[in-house]
N, C-alpha and C positions, 0 to 999 in steps of 0.2 A: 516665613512664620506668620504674617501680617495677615495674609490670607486664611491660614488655616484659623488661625484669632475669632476672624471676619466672620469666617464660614460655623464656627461652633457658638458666638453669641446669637446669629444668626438663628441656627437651632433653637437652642436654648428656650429663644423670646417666642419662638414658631409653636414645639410644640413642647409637651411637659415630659418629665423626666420619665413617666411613666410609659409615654410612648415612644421617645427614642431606646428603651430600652427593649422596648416588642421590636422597635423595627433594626435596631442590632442585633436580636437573634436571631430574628429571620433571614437577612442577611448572614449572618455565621452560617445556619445552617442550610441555606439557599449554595452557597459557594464551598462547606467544606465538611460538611457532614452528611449532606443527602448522600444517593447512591448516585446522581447525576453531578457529581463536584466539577470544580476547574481542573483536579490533576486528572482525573477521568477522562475528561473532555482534552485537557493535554496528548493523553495517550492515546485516545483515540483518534485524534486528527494524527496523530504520527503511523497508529496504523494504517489508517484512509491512505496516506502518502504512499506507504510500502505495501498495498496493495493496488493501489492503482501504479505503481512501477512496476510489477508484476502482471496486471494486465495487460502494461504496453510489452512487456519482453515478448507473452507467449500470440500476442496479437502480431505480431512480426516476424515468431518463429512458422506460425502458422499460413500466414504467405511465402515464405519461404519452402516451406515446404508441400505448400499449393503447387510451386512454380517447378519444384524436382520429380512431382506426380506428372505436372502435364510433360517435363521434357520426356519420364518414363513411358508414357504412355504413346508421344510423339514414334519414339523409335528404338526401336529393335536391338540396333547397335550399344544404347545408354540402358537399358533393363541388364544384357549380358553381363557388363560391366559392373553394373549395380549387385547383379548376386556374386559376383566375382571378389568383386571390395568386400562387402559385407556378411557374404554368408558362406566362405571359402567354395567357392563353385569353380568344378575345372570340367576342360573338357576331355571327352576319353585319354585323349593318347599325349594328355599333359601330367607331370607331376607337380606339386605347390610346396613351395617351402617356407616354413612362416618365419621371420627374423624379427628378434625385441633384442 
């Protein structure tokens, strides 16, 4: 409490009442009335966070799936397979039965 004492007589003798009160509204509405406020800028750096997590998932899903292109492209045997898994592909003299 000594300090805060310290700090507001401080003021006081600094500057007159007329201008700590300009400069407590500016302050008010520097921090909690403009459209750039602290809770703003709260939210905003919490989106920044959950978008830059977001950049790293698809920035890794994207090597990832860099690396299933070149094995596709690699070989012959891994394409068959690939329409097979995914796109029900058989070959003539097979039948496919799907199980869930």
């Amino acid at each position: 409490m000594g300090i805060f004492r310290s700090v507001f007589n401080y003021l006081i003798t600094r500057y007159t009442k007329i201008q700590l009160l300009i400069i407590l509204v500016i302050l008010v509405f520097a921090f909690f009335i403009s459209e750039s406020n602290i809770f703003s800028r709260f939210s905003y750096d919490a989106k920044i966070m959950e978008l830059n997590g977001q950049i790293e998932y698809y920035r890794n899903k994207t090597i990832e799936d860099k690396q299933k292109l070149e094995e596709l492209h690699s070989d012959k045997d891994r394409i068959e397979k690939f329409a097979r898994e995914n796109y029900l592909m058989k070959r003539p003299n097979e039948d496919v039965f799907i199980i869930e």
